[in-house]
N, CA, C and O of each residue as an XYZ file, in Angstrom:
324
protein
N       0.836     -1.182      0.000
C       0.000      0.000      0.000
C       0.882      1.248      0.000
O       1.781      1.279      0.841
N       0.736      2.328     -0.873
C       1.331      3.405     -0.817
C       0.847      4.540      0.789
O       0.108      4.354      1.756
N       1.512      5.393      0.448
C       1.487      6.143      1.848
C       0.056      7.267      1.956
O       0.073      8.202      2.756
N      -0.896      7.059      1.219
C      -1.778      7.872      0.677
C      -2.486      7.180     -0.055
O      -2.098      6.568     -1.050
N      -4.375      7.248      0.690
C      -4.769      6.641      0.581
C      -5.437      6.348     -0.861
O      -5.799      5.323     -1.438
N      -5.432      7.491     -1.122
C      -6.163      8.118     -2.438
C      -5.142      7.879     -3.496
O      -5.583      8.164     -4.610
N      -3.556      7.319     -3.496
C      -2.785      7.411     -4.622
C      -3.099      5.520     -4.741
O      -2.610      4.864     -5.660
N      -3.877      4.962     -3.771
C      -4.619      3.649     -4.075
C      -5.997      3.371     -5.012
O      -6.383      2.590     -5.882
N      -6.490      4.568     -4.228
C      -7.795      4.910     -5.248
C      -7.649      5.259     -6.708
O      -8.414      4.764     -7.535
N      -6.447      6.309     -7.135
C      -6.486      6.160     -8.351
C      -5.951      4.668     -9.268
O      -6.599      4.059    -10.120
N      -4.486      4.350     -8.718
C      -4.984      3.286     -8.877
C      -5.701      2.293     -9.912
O      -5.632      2.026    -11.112
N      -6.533      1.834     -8.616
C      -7.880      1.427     -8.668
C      -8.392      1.608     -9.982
O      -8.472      0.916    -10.998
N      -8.726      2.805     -9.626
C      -9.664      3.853    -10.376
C      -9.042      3.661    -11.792
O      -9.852      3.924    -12.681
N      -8.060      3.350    -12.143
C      -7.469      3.851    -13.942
C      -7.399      2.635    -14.468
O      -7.274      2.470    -15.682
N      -7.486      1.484    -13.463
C      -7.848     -0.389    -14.162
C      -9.251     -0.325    -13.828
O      -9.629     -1.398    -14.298
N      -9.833     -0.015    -13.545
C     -11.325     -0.595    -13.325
C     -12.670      0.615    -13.989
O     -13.878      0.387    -13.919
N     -12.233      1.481    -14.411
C     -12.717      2.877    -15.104
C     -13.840      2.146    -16.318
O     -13.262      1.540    -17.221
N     -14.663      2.161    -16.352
C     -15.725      2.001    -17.573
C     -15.590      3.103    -18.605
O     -15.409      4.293    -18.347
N     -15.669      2.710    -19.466
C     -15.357      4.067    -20.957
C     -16.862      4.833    -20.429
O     -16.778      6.061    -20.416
N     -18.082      4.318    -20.038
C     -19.372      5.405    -19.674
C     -19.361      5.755    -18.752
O     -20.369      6.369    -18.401
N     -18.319      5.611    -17.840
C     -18.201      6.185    -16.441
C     -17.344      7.339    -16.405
O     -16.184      7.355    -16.815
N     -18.108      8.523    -15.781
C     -17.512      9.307    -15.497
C     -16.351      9.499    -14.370
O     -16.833      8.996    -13.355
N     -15.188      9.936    -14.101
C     -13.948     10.003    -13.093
C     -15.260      9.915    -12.070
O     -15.952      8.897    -12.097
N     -15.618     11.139    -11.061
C     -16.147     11.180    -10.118
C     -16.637      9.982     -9.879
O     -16.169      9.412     -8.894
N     -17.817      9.179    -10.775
C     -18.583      8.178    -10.562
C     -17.520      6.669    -10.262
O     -17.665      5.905     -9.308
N     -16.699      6.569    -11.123
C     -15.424      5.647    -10.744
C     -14.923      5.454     -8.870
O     -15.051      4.703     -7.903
N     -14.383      6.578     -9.258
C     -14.124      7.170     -7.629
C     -14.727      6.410     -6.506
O     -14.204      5.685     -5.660
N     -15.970      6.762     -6.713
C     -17.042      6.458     -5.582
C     -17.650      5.016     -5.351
O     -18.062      4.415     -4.359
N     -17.519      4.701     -6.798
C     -18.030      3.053     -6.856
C     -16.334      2.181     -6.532
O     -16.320      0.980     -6.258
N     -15.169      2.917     -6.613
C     -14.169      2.232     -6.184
C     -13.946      1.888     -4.134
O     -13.644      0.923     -3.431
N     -14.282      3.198     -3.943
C     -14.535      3.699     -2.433
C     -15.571      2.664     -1.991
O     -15.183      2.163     -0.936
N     -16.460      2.273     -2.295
C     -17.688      1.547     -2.121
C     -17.292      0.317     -2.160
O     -17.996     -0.297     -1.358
N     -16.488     -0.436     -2.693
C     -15.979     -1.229     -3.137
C     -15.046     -1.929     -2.221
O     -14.910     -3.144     -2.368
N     -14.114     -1.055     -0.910
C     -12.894     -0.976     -0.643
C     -13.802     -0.280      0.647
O     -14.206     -1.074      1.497
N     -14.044      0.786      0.771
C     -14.669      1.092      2.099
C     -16.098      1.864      2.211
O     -16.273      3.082      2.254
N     -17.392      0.486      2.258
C     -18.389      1.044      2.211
C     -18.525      2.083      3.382
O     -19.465      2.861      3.217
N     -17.936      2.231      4.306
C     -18.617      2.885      5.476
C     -18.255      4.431      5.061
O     -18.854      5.470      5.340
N     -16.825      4.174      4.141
C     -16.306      5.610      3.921
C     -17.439      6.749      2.944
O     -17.751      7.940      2.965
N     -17.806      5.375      2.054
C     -18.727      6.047      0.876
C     -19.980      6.693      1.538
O     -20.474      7.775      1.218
N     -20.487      5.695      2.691
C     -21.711      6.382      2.966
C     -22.016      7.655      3.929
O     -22.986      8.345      4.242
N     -20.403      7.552      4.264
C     -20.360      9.010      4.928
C     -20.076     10.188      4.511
O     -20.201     11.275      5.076
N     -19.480      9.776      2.953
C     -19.230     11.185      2.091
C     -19.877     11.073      1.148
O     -19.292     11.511      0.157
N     -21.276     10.510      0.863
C     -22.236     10.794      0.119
C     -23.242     11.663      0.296
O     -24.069     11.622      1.207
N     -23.159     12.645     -0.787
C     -24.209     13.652     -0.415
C     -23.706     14.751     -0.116
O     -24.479     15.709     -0.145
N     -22.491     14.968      0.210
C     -21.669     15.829      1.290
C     -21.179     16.871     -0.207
O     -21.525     16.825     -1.388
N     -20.129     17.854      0.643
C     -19.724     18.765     -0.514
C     -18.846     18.051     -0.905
O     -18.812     18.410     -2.082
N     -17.738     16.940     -0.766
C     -16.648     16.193     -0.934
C     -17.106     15.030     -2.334
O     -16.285     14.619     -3.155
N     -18.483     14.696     -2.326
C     -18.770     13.926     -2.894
C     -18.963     13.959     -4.347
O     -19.998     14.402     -4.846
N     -18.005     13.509     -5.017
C     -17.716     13.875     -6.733
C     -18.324     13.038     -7.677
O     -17.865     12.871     -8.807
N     -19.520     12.411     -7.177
C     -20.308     11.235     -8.061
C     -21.025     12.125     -9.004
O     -21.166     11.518    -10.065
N     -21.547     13.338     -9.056
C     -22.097     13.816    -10.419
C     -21.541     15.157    -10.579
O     -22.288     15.896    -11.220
N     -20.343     15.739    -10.147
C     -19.886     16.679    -10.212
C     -17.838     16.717    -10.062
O     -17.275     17.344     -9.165
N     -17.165     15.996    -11.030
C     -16.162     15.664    -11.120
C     -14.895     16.776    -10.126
O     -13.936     16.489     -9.410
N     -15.585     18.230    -10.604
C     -14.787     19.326    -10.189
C     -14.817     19.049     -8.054
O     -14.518     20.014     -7.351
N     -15.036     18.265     -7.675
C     -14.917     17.845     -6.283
C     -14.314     17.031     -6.373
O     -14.247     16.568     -5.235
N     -13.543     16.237     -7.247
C     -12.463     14.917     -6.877
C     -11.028     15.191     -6.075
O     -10.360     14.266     -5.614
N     -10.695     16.432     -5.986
C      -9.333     16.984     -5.211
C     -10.174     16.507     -4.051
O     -10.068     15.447     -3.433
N     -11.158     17.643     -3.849
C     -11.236     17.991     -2.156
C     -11.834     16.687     -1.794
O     -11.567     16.435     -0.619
N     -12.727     15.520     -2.506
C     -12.945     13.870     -2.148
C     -11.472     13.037     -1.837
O     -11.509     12.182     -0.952
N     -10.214     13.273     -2.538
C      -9.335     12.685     -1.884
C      -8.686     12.871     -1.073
O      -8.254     11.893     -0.462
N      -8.297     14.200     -0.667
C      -8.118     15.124      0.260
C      -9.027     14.164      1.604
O      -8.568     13.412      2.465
N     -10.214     14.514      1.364
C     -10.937     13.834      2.523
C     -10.855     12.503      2.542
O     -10.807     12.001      3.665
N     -10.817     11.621      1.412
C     -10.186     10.237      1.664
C      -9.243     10.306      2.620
O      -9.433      9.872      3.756
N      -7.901     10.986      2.141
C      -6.563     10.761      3.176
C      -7.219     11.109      4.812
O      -6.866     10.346      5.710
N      -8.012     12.077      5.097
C      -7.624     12.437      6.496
C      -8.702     11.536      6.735
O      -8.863     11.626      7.952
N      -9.851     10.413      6.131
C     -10.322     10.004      6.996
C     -10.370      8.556      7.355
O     -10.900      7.966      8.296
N      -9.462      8.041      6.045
C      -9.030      6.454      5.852
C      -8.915      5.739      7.218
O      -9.164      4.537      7.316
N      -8.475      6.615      8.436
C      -7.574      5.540      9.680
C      -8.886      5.521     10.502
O      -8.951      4.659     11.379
N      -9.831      6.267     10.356
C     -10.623      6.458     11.653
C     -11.929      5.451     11.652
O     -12.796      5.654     10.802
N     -12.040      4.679     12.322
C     -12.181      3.836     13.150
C     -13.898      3.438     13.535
O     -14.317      4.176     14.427
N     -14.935      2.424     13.029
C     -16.085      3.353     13.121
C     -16.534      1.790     14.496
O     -16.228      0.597     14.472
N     -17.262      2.536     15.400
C     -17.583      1.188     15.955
C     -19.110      0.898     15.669
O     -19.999      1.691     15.356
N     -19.158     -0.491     15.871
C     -20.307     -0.839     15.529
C     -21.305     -2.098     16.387
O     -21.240     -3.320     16.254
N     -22.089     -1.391     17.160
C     -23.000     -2.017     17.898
C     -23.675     -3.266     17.314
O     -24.283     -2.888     16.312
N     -23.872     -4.843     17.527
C     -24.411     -5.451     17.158
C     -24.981     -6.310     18.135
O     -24.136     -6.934     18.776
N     -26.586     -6.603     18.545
C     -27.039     -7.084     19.315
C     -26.381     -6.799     21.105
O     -26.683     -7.512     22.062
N     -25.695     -5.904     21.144
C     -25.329     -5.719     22.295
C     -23.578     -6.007     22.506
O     -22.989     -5.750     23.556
N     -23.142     -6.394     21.686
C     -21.731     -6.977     21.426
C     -21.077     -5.271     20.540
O     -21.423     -4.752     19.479
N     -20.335     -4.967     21.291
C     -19.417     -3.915     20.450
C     -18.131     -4.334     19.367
O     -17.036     -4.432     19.921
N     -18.146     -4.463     18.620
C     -17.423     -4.372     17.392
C     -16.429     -2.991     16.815
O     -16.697     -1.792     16.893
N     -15.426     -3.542     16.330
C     -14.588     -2.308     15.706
C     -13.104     -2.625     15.228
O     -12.407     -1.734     14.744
């Protein structure tokens, strides 16, 4: 793994790219792919470059600072993480 999380995502992103897919949309279905929890927290958001490409800086940008953090997850009473 490189030192940055997002120089994984591209990557990713430049073998797995559909000729009808737009960059942004790539991006996000790669993220989804690799870390659903990440996608569903920067969907919707201003970071989120799925129909607006000109947000793919500030989406990896926010990839890097938020790749390490940690989400816990309650299940039946059992904590997970």
């Amino acid at each position: 793994m490189s030192n940055r999380p997002s120089d994984d995502l591209r990557v990713k992103v430049n073998q797995t790219r559909r000729q009808d897919e737009r960059l942004g949309q790539a991006y996000m279905n790669v993220l989804r792919d690799y870390r659903e929890d990440l996608y569903q927290q920067v969907t919707g958001t201003r970071y989120d470059p799925f129909y607006d490409d000109n947000r793919i800086s500030s989406f990896l940008g926010w990839v890097d600072n938020n790749w390490d953090i940690t989400i816990n997850i309650e299940v039946e009473g059992l904590l997970l993480w």
